[in-house]
N, C-alpha and C positions, 0 to 999 in steps of 0.2 A: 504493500500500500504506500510505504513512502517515498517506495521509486517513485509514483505519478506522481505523489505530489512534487517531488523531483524535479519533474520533467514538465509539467504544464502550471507551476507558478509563475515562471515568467509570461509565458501564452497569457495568461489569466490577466496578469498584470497590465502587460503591455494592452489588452483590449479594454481593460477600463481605463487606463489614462487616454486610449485612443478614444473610447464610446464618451467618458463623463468628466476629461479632465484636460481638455483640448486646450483652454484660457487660462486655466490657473497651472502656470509654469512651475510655482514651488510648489503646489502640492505635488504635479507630477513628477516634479524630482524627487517628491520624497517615498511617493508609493515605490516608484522605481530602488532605487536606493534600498528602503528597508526589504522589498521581495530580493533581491539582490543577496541580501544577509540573511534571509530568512534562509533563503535555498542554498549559499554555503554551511551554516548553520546543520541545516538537515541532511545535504550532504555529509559532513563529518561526521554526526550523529552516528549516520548509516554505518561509514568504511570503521568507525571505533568499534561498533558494537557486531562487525564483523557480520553482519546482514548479508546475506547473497542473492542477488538476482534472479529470476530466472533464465538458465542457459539453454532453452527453446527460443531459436529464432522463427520469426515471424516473417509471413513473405508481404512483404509491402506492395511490388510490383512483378509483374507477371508477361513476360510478350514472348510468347511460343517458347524457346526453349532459354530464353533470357530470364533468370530468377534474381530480383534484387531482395535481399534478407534485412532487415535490420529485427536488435535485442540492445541487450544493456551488456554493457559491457566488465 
C-alpha cells in the first residue's frame, strides 16, 4: 500500500495545484514542497523497515510481439 502512495502523491499533488491553486503561487509552492517530503519521508520509511515490493511485472504496453513491462523496482 505505501508503494502507491509512493508513487501517485506527487500525481495527486501536482493536479490540485494545477485544478485549485493556479493564482496563489505560495500556497503552491508549499503543497509542492511538503508532498515532496512527505514522499521522501515515506520513501525511507519503506527501504528502513525493509518492505519489499512486488516482483510481478506488469505489462503496460503491448504491440504484437513488443512487450513493455514496468514494477517497482
Amino acid at each position: 500500500m505505501i508503494f502507491w502512495i509512493i508513487q501517485f502523491l506527487p500525481l495527486v499533488s501536482a493536479a490540485a495545484i494545477l485544478l485549485f491553486l493556479r493564482r496563489q503561487h505560495t500556497l503552491a509552492a508549499a503543497v509542492s514542497v511538503i508532498a515532496a517530503i512527505v514522499n521522501a519521508m515515506l520513501a525511507f520509511a519503506a527501504f528502513w523497515q525493509g518492505a519489499v515490493p512486488s516482483q510481478q511485472p506488469a505489462v503496460w504496453l503491448e504491440v504484437g510481439l513488443f512487450q513493455v513491462e514496468f514494477g517497482f523496482v
